[in-house]
N, C-alpha and C positions, 0 to 999 in steps of 0.2 A: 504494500500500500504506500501510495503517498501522501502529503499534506504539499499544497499550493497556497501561495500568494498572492492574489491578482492585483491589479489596480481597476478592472472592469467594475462593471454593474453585479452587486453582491447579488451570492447566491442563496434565498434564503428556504429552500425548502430540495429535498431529495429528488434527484436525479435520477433516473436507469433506464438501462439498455439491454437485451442482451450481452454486450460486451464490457458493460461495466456499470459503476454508479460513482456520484458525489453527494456528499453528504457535508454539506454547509457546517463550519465550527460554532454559529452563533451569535447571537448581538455582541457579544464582545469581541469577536474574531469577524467584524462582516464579510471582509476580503481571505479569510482565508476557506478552504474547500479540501477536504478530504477525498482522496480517489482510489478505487480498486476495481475488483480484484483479478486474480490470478488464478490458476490452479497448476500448479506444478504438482505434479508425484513422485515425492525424492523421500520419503519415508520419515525420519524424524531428524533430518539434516535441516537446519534453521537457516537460511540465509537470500539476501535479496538480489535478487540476477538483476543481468542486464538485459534480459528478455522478456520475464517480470515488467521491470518498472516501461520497457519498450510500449509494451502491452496496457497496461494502465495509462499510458500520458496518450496512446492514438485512441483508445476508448473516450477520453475525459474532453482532447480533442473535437473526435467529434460530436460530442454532447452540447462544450459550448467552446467554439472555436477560439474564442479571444483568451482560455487557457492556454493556449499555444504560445503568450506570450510571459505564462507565469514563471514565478519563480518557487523550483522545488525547494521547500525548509526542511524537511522529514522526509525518511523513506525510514521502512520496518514489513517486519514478516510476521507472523504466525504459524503456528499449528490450527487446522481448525478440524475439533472433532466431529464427526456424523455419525448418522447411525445406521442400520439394515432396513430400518423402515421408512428413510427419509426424513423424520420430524424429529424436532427438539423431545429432549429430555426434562420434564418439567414438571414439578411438584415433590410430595413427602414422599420420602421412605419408609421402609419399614424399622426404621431408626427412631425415637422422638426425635426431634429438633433438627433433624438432617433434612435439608429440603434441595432439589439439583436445578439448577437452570446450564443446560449442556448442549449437545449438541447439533447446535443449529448451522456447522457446515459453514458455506459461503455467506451465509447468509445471517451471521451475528451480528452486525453493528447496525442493519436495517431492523431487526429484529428486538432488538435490546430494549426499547422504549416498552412497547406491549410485556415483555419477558418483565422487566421491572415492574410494570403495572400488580401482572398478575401473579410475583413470587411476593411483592409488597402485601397487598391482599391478603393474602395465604399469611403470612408474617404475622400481621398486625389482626387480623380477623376471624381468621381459618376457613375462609372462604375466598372464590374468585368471583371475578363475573363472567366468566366464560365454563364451559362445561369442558376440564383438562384430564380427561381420562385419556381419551387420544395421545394424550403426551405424557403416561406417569412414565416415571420409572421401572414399575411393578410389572410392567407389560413385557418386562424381556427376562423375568422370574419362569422356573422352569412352569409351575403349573397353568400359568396366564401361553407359553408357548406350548405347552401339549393341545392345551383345550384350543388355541385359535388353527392348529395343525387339525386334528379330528375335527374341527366343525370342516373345516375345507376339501377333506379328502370323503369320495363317497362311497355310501354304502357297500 
């Protein structure tokens, strides 16, 4: 990922594309813009290529061309974990007090506002406003996988 500096016309709301997203830093940052991502598959080797950040500044491009003339302040990498079934990790464990917000993939920092919403919720209430069974944890516990295997295979 990178962090840009423009002198253009602030950007104040998310971006995307297929080929990538910017994600505005905020009334205190108006001119600056966060830009990704990437997917490289190099296992748990941490580091930012130069095909990477290639790949993000022609996406960001062309989203809003007059980036072409920013200036990069930041560049960084991640890990981003996923899961088998596509969707975030989200809600209690069979722990008290253990709650997961995980793996949302490519798609965590688009993610994050709703994820805080409703691990906030859960925190402070023990409730959300969304129905997050779709996303416990509990769903990848052996017996939550035998029973959705036999509902799926037929008689």
């Amino acid at each position: 990922m990178a962090a840009l500096r423009h002198s253009g016309t602030p950007i104040r709301h998310v971006l995307r594309s297929e080929r990538g997203y910017l994600v505005p830093r905020g009334e205190e940052n108006p001119q600056t813009v966060v830009v990704g991502s990437t997917i490289e598959n190099v296992g748990y080797e941490k580091r930012v290529t130069a095909g990477g950040i290639e790949k993000i500044l022609s996406a960001a491009n062309e989203l809003v061309p007059e980036l072409a003339k920013a200036e990069i302040i930041e560049t960084w990498c991640g890990l981003r974990p996923g899961t088998p079934d596509q969707l975030p990790i989200l809600g209690p464990a069979e722990i008290d007090g253990l709650v997961f917000a995980t793996g949302h993939y490519r798609n965590g920092i688009l993610l994050a506002p709703v994820t805080a919403k409703q691990i906030g919720e859960w925190i402070a209430e023990r409730r959300t406003s969304i129905d997050w069974e779709t996303f416990s944890p509990l769903r990848f516990t052996k017996t939550n996988v035998d029973r959705s295997m036999s509902a799926s295979q037929p008689l």
